[in-house]
N, C-alpha and C positions, 0 to 999 in steps of 0.2 A: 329520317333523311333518306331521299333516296339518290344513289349515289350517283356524280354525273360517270358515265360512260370510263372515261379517263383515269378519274378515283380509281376506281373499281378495278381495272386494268393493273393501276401502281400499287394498290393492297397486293392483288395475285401474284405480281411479279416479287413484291417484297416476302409474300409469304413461299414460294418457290424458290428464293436464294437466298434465303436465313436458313441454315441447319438446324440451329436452336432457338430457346427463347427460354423465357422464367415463368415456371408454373403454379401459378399461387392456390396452394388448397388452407380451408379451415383447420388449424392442430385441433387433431382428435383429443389427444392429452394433456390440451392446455388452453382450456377454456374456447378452442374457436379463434386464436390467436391467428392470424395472417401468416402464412408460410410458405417460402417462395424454396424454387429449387429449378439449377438448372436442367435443362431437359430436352434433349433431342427432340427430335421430331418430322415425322411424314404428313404429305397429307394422302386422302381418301380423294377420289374424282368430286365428290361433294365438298372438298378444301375443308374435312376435317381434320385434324390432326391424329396423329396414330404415334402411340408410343409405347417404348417396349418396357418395363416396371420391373422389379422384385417386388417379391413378397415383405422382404424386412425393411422395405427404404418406408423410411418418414413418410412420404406423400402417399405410397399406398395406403396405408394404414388412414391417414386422413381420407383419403378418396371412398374408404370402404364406408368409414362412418360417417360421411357427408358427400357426393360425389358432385358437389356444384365446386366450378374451378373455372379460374383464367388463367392465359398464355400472354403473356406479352412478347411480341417480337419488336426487334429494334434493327433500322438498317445498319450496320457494320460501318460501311462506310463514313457514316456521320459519326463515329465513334467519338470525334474530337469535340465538336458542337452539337450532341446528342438531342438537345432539346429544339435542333432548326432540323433534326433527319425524319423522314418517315416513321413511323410505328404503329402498331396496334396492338387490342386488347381484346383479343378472343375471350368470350365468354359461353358459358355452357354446363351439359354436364358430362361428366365423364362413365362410361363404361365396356367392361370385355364382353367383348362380345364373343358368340358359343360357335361351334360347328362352320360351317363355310365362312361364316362372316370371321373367324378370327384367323382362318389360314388365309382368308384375302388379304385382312390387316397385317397379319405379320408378313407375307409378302412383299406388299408396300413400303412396308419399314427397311424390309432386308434388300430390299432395292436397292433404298436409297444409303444406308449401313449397312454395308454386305459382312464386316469386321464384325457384325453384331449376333454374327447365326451359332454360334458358339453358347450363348448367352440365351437363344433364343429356345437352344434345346437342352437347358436348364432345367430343373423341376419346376423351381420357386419364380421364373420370367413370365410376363404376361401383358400381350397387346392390349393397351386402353385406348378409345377413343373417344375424343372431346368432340359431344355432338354439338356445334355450335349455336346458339339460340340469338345473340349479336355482339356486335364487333365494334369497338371504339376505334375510329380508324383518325390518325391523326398525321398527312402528308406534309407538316411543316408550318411554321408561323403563321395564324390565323388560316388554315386547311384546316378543317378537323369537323365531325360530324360520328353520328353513329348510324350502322346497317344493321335493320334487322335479317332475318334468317332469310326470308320470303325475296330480299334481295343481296343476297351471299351470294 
């Protein structure tokens, strides 16, 4: 699909005022089970996502040993009738990035969570980000369509 002009528009803006969303990785230590976890999140000028991690949570540990992941964002608003609001499904792989690229990412982050710089100069904290490959984008009853990367 490539998305009309508008879509694409109402993705950005949904993913620009959603804070969070639900980050599904494979359990590492159980079988590849589906494993969701709430999860902050920035994006990168590229509308990747950037997030700030421990070492000990669940979803690192899965990311380490398998780094392909989705995000679902949902818009807030349609909280009540969730299945008529906007949403998408970031898909990708996830990684930290080393030297500039990871004090740009954490910048990003601490931008947008400034509450978060505390955490950020942790031992065990670390910026990942979900390089996005495509996006299930779904703007409401009979909307919906998927972008690949080449039109993110």
């Amino acid at each position: 699909m490539n998305p009309a002009p508008d879509d694409r528009t109402a993705l950005h803006a949904l993913l620009a005022a959603e804070p969070h969303g639900v980050l599904c990785t494979a359990h590492a230590r159980h079988d590849g089970w589906p494993f969701g976890s709430l999860a902050p999140f920035a994006l990168t000028a590229q509308r990747d996502p950037v997030f700030l991690f421990s070492s000990i949570a669940e979803h690192t540990h899965n990311l380490r040993a398998d780094p392909r992941a989705s995000l679902l964002v949902q818009d807030r608003v349609a909280l009540a009738q969730p299945l008529a609001g906007a949403r998408a499904t970031l898909m990708g792989t996830a990684e930290v990035p080393a030297g500039e690229a990871r004090r740009a990412a954490l910048a990003i982050y601490l931008a947008r969570f400034p509450d978060a710089a505390e955490w950020a100069t942790a031992h065990d904290f670390a910026p990942y980000v979900l390089r996005v490959e495509r996006v299930r984008w779904i703007r409401g009853f009979g909307s919906m369509g998927w972008i690949e990367r080449a039109d993110w």
